[in-house]
Every structure is written in C-alpha cells, then in structure tokens.
N, C-alpha and C positions, 0 to 999 in steps of 0.2 A: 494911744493917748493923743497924739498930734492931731490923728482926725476926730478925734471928739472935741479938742478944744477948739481946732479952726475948721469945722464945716465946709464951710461956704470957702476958703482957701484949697482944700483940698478939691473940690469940687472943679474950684479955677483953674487949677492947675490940671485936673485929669482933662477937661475940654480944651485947654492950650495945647497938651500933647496930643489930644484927635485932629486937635484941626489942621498942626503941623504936618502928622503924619497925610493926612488927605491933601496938603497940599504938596509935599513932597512926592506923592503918588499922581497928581495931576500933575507934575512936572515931567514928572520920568516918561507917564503915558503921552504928553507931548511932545519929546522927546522921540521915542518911540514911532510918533506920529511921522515926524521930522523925518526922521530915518529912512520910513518905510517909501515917503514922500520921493526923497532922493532916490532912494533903489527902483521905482517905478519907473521915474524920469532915465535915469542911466540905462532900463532895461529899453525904453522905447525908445533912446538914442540910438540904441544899437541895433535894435529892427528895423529901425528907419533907415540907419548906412545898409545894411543887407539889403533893403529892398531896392535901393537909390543903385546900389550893385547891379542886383539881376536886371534894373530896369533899363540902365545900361549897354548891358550885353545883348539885352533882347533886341535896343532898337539898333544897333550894331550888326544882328543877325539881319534884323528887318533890312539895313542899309544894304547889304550883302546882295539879300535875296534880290531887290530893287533892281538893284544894278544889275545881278545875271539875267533878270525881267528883259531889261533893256536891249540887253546885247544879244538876247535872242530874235527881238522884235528888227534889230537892226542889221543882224545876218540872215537873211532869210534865207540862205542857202548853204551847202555844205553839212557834214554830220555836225554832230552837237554827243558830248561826252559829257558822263558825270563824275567826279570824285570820288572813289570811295576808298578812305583808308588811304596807301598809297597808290591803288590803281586809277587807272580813268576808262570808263565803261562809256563804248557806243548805248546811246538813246535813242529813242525814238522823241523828235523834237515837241511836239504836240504834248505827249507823255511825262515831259520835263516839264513844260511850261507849267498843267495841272498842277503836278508833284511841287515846282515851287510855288505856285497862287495858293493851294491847299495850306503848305507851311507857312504862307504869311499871313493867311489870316490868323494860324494858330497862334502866330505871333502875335498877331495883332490884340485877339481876346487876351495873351498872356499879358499885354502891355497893360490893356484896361484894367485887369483886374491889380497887377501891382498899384497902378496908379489910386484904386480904390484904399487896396490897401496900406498905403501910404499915409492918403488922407487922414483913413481912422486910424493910425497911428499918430500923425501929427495930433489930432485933433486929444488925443490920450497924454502926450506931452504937453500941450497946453492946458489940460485940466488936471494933471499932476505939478505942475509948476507955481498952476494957479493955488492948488492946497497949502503945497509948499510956502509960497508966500504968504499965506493968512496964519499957517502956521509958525513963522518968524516974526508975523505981526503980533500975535497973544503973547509970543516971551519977553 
C-alpha cells in the first residue's frame, strides 16, 4: 500500500540505498587500496635493507681480497699460505693470486648486480609510495 501511494518516494528511497551502498563499497575498496599500498612499501623496505646488507659484506669481502692483492705484490718472496677452515695451506703464489683476482671479480659482478637490484627496488618504493599518496589524497 505505501508503494502504490508514494511511487516516486519509494523509488527515491530504493536509489539512496544503491548509491550509499556503492559508495560505502568505494570506500572499503580504497581502503583496501590503502592497505595493500603500505604492505608493498614495507615489503620493499625490507628488500632494500637485505640488499643494502649483502652489499656490504660483498664489498668488505672485495676490501679483503684487495689487500691480500696487495701484500702479495709486495712480498715477492717467501711461501705464501692460504686459510682454510682453521688450517693455513702452503700455495703456490701465482695460484693464489688467480684464485683471488677470479673471486674478485665474482665479487665484483655480485656487487653490480645487487646494486641493480637495489635500484629496482627503490625505484618500486617510490611508485608504491607514490600510490599511496594519491590514495590519501581521494579520501
């Protein structure tokens, strides 16, 4: 009986609750948006300290090898031992030299490549961030 005498009332009232409900659904899914926004950021934060880590240690390793580079060039004489574990093994000096120039460049490419992947990490934090903010700008 109510919707046969007010029509056009009922009508109003059933498109105020569609539209509430879509907009309550565009909130949430902003929301949402929000969320996911920060969990991407936090997850590249924390790839980025990992890498900033190994990259560290590599050039640490690099510094190492550097220096036993050096003090071979500058002992030219006398045996030459290597570390392994808690022993020290007679070398052949020439044999070591290789074995460290070989591991430093492995270093070296390991260096690059964190350092790449660094970038596109940062580069993933700034376009999560950037979401993030346009995302705090619509609410």
């Amino acid at each position: 009986m109510y919707r046969q005498c007010f029509p056009s009332i009922h009508a109003c009232k059933q498109s105020l609750t569609q539209s509430t409900s879509q907009v309550n659904n565009k909130k949430m899914s902003e929301q949402q948006d929000a969320q996911e926004a920060i969990m991407q950021l936090q997850e590249s934060q924390q790839k980025l300290q990992q890498i900033q880590v190994q990259k560290e240690e590599t050039k640490a390793d690099v510094k190492g090898i550097e220096k036993a580079l050096r003090e071979l060039e500058n002992e030219n004489e006398g045996d030459v031992y290597k570390s392994v574990g808690n022993l020290l093994i007679n070398k052949d000096r020439d044999k070591l030299e290789e074995e460290l120039n070989e591991k430093k460049e492995d270093l070296d490419v390991r260096l690059e490549s964190l350092e790449k992947r660094e970038n596109t990490v940062q580069k993933k934090m700034q376009e999560a961030q950037q979401k993030f903010t346009q995302q705090m700008g619509q609410q």
